[in-house]
C-alpha positions as CSV (number, residue, x, y, z in Angstrom):
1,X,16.2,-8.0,-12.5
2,X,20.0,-8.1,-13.4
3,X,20.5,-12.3,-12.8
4,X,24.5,-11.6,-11.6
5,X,22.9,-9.6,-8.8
6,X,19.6,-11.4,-7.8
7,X,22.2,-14.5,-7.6
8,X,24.6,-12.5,-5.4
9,X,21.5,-11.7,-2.6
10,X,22.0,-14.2,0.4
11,X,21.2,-17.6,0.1
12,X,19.3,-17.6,3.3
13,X,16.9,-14.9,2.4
14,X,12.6,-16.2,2.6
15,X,11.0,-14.6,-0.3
16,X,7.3,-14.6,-0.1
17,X,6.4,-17.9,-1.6
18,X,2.4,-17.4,-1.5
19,X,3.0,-16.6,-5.7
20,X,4.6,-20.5,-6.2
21,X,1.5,-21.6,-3.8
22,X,-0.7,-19.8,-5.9
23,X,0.7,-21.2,-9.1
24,X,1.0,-24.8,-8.4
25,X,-2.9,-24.5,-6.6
26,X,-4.4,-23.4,-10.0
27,X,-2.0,-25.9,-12.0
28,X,-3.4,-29.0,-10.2
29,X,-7.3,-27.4,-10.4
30,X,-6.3,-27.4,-14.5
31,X,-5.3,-30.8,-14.5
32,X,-8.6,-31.7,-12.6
33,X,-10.7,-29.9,-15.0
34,X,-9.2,-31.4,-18.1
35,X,-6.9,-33.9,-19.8
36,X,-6.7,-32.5,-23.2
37,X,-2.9,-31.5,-23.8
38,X,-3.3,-28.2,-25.7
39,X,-5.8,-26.9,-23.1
40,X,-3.3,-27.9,-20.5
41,X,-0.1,-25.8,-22.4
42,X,-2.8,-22.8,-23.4
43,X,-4.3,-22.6,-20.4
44,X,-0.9,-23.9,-18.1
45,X,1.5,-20.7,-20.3
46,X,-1.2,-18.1,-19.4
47,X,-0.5,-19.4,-15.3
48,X,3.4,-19.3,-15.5
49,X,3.6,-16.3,-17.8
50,X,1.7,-14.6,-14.7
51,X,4.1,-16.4,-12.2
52,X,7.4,-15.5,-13.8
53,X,6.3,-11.9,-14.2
54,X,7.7,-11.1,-11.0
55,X,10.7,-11.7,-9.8
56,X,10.8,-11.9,-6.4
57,X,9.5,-15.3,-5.2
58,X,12.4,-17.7,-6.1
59,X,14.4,-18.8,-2.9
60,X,18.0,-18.4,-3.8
61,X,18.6,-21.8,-2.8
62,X,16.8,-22.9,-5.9
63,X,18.5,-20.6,-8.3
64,X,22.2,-21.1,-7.6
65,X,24.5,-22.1,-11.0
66,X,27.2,-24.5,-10.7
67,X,30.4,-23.9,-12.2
68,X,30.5,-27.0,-14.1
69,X,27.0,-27.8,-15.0
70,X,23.5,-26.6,-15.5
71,X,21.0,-27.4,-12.0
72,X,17.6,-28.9,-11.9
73,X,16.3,-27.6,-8.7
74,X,12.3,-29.5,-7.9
75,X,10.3,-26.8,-6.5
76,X,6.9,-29.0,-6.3
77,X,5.4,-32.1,-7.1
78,X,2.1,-33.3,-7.5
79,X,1.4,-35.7,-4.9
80,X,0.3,-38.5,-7.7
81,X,2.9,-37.1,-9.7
82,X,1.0,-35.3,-12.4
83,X,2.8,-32.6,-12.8
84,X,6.5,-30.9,-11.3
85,X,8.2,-27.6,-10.9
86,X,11.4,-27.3,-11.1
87,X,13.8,-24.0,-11.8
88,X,17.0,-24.6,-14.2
89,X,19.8,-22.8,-13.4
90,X,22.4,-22.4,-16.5
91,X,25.6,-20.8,-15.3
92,X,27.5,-18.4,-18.4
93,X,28.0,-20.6,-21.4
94,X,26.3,-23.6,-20.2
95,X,24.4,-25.8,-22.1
96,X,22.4,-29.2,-22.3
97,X,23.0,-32.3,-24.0
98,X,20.2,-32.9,-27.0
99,X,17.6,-34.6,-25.3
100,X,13.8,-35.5,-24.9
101,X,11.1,-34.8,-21.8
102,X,8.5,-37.9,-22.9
103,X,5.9,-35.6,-21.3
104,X,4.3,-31.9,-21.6
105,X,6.3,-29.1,-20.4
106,X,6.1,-25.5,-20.4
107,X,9.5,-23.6,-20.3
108,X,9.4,-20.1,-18.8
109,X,12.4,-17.5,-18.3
110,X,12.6,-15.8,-15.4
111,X,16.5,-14.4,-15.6
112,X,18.6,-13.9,-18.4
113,X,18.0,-15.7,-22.2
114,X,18.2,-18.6,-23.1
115,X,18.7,-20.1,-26.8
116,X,16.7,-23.5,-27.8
117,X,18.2,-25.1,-30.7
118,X,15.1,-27.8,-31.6
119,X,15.2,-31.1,-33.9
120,X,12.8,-33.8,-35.2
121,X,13.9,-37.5,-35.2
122,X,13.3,-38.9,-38.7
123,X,11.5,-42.3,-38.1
124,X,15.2,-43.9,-39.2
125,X,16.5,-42.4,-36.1
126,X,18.6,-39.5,-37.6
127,X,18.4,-35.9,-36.2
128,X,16.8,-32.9,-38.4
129,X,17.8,-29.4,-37.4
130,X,14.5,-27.6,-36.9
131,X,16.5,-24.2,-36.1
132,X,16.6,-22.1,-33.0
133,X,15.2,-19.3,-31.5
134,X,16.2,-17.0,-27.8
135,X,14.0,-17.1,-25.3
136,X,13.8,-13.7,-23.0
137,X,12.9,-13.0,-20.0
138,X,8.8,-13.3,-19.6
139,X,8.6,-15.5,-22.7
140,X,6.8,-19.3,-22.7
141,X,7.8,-22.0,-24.8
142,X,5.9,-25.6,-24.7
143,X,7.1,-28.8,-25.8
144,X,5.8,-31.9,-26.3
145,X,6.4,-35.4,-27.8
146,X,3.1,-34.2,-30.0
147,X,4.6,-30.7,-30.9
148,X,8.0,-31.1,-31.0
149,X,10.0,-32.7,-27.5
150,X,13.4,-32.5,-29.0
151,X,15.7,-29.7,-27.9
152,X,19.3,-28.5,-26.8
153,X,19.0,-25.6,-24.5
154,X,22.2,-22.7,-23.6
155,X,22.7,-20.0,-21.3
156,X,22.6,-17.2,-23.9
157,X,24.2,-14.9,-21.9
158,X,28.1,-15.4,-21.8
159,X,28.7,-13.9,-18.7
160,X,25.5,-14.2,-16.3
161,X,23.6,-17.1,-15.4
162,X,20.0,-18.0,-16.9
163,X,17.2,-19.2,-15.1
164,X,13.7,-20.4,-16.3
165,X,11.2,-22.1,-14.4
166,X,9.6,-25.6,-16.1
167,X,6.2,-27.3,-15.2
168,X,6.1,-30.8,-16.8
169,X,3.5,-33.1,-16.7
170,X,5.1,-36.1,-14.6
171,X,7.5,-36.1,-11.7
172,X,10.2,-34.9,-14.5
173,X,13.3,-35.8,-12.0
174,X,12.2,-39.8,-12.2
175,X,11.0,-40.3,-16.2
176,X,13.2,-42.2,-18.0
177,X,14.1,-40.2,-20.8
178,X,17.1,-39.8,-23.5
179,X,19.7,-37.8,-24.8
180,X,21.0,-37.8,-28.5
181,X,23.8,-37.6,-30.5
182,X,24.2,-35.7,-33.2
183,X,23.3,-38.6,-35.6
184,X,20.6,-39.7,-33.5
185,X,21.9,-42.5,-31.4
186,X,19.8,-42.6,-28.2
187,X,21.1,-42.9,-24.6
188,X,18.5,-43.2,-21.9
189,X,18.8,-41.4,-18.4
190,X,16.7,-40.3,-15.4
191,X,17.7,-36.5,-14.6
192,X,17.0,-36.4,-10.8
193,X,17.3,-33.0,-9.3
194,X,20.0,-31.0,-7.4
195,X,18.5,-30.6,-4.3
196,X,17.2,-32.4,-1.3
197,X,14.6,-30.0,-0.2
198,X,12.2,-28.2,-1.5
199,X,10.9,-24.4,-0.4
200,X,7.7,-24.8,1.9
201,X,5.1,-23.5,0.5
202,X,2.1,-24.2,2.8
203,X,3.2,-22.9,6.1
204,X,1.1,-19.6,6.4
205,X,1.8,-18.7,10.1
206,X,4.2,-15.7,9.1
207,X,1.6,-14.1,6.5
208,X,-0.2,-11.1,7.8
């Protein structure tokens, strides 16, 4: 779906959530049935590869940019906080500070592209530049402090906004986390989210 026009439907319009239901049902029966990592990310990128398939489950309220900087909208959390779903909304030319997650996470696109420009922290506390790649529409990318957790992501499109949807294993809006400068000097925050409501997802009473 063109991203300028899915974010130019109404704001008040109910998709059918039962998809997001779906998704974060099967994620928490994963995290009961294991604790290894890469069975989480293997298993957890063939779950949100299926849920960002389609595109028509994402309340717009949840996938509006801002004109001055990127969104972090929760869609779900855990109730003992093992895991959170959140979209990111980048408006055109948007980007994110260099930063960390301290956690898992799975990154998914669901609208537009968007370019991940990753680096290792040499144990000194410098920066490497580990290169970058695009990320399209339908495509799953993992991180981890294991596998690699730090990362600068942009809007790659210069005149639409980008919109991926992220599971992370923690209540991602409270971890303390950091950003980076270039030469590696650290500077800790807690990302929060954008909104103060998230969709419903477990009222059935209008499903056939």
């Amino acid at each position: 779906m063109n991203a300028l026009a899915a974010i130019e439907r109404p704001v008040d319009t109910v998709p059918d959530t039962s998809r997001l239901r779906g998704f974060v049902t099967a994620f928490a029966d994963l995290l009961a049935a294991t604790r290894d990592e890469q069975a989480i990310l293997d298993s957890g990128r063939a779950l949100l590869s299926r849920l960002i398939a389609a595109d028509d489950w994402l309340p717009e309220a949840f996938a509006q940019p801002h004109p001055d900087r990127y969104q972090q909208y929760l869609l779900h959390c855990d109730s003992r906080e093992r895991f959170s779903v959140v979209s990111f909304v980048w408006g055109p030319g948007q980007s994110t500070p260099i930063h960390d997650h301290s956690v898992w996470g799975l990154v998914g696109v669901l609208r537009g592209i968007e370019k991940v420009e990753r680096f290792r922290r040499l144990p000194g506390g410098a920066l490497v530049d580990q290169g970058e790649e695009l990320l399209h529409e339908g495509e799953v990318d993992a991180v981890s402090p294991r596998i690699g957790d730090i990362h600068r992501v942009t809007n790659g499109l210069a005149d639409q906004p980008s919109v991926s949807i992220h599971v992370y294993g923690a209540n991602i809006g409270a971890v303390e986390r950091a950003t980076y400068a270039l030469d590696g000097t650290p500077k800790t925050f807690i990302s929060g989210y954008a909104n103060s409501v998230i969709p419903n997802l477990w009222d059935r009473s209008k499903t056939a």
